[in-house]
C-alpha positions in Angstrom: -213.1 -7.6 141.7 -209.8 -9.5 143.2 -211.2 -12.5 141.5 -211.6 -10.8 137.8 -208.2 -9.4 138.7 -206.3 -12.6 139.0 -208.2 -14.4 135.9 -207.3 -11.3 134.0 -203.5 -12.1 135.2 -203.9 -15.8 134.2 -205.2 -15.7 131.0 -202.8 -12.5 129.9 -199.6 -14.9 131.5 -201.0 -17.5 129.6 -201.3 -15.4 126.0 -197.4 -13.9 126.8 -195.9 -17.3 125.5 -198.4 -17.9 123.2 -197.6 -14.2 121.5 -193.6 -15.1 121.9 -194.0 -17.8 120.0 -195.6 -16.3 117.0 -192.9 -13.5 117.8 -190.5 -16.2 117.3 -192.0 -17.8 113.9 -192.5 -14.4 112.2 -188.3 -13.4 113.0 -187.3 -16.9 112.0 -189.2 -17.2 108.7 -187.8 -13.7 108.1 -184.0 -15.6 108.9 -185.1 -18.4 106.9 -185.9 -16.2 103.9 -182.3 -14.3 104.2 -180.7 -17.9 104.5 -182.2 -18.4 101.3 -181.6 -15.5 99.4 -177.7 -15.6 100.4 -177.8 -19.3 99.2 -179.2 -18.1 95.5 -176.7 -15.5 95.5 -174.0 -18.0 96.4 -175.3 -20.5 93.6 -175.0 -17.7 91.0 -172.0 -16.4 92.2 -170.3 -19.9 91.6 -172.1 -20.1 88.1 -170.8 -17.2 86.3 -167.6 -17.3 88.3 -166.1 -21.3 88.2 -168.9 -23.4 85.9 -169.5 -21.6 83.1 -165.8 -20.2 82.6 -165.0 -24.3 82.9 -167.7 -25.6 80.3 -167.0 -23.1 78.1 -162.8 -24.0 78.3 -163.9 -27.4 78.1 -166.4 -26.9 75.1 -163.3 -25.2 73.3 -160.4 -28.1 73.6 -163.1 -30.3 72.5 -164.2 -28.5 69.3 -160.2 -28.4 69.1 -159.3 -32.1 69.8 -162.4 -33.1 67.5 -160.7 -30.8 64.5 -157.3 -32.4 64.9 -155.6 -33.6 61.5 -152.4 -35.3 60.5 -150.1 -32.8 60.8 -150.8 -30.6 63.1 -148.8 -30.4 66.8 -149.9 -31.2 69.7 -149.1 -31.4 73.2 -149.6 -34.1 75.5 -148.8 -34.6 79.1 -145.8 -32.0 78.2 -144.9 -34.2 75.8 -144.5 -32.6 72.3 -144.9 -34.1 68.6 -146.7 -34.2 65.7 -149.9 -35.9 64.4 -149.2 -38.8 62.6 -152.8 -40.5 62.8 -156.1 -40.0 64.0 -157.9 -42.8 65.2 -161.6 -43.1 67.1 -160.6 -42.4 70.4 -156.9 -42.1 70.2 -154.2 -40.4 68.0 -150.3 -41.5 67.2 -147.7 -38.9 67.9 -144.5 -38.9 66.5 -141.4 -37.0 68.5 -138.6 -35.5 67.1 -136.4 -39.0 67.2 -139.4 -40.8 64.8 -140.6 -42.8 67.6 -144.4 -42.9 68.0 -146.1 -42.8 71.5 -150.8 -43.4 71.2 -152.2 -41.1 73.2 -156.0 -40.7 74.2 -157.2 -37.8 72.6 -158.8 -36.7 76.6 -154.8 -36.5 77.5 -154.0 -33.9 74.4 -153.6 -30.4 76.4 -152.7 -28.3 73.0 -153.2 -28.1 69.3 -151.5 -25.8 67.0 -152.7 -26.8 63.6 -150.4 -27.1 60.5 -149.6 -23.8 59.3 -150.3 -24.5 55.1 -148.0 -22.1 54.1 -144.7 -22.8 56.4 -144.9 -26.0 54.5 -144.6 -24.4 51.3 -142.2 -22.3 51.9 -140.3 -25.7 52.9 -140.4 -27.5 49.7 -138.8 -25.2 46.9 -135.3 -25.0 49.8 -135.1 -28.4 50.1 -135.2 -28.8 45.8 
């Protein structure tokens, strides 16, 4: 009876580790789950919050830069003049003085098209 008694008490001291361990793997695939779920949230998060408010400003001054025309005024760099000519991949701004700076169309920060009838209005004064 002693003897079934102690191989009773070494093979259920040898199955304690063995169940601790699957203990172990079932809590830390549970962890590992969590880890993963507050990574998704974090990647949406950062979608809707900083990419997608970016592509969508970005998307804009490009539809704006692409639509720009003699005439209109732009911004660059804090520098501020008028369209004189569009080019490929640059434009020519002319400042208030008459001199002309070219400007890469990526360095334009602001375009405020030619209002038509300002223009008008202009003319028949200045007869």
């Amino acid at each position: 009876m002693l003897k079934k008694f102690l191989s009773f008490c070494l093979l259920f001291s040898a199955a304690i580790p063995a169940l601790a361990e699957e203990e172990e793997a079932v809590r830390s695939s549970g962890s590992f789950y969590q880890t993963l779920i507050m990574i998704a949230i974090a990647i949406v998060f950062f979608y809707f919050i900083l990419w997608r408010p970016e592509q969508k400003r970005r998307k804009e001054m490009e539809r704006k830069r692409s639509g720009m025309k003699k005439g209109d005024t732009v911004t660059a760099m804090g520098i501020v003049g008028i369209l004189d000519k569009v080019k490929e991949q640059t434009v020519i701004v002319k400042m208030v003085d008459g001199a002309k700076i070219e400007f890469l169309k990526g360095a334009i920060n602001e375009v405020k098209p030619k209002e038509e009838g300002s223009s008008e209005a202009e003319t028949p004064q200045e007869a």
